[in-house]
C-alpha positions in Angstrom: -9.2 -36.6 25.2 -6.1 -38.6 26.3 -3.1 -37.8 27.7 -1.7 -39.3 24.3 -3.8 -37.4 22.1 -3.1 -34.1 24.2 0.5 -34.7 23.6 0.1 -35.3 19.5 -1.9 -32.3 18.8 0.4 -30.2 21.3 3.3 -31.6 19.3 2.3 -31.3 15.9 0.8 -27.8 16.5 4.1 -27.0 18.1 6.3 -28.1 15.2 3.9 -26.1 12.1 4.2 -22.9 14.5 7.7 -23.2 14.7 8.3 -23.9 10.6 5.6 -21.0 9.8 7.8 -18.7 12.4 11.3 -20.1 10.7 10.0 -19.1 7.3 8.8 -16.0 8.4 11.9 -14.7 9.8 14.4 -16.1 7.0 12.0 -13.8 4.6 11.4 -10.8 6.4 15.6 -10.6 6.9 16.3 -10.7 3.5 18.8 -8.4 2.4 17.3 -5.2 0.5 17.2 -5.1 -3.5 18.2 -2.4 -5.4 15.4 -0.6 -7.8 18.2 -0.9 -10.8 18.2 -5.1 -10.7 14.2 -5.0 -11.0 12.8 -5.2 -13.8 9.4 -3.7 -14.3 6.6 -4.4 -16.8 7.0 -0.8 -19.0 11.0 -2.5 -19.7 9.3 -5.6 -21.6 8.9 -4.9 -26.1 5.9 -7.0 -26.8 6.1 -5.7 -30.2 1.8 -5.2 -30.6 2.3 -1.6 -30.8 4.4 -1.9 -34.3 1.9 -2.5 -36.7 -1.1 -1.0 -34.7 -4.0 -0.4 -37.1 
């Protein structure tokens, strides 16, 4: 390989490690929910158990 294409690959390796880090810290420092704002699946009428036969 070239010095050029060392230099490429080095760079562009460098710059998806550094977005994939980035991203990874921004989510995993995310301020905690609380339980009452979630909404979970037992909350949600679907209205099939109305007219069950």
């Amino acid at each position: 390989m070239t010095i050029e294409a060392i230099l490429i690959m080095g760079i562009s390796v460098g710059a998806v490690v550094s977005l994939v880090s980035f991203c990874l810290y921004r989510v995993l420092t995310l301020p905690p929910v609380e339980e009452e704002t979630l909404k979970g699946p037992l909350e949600i009428d679907t209205r099939d158990t109305q007219d069950a036969d």
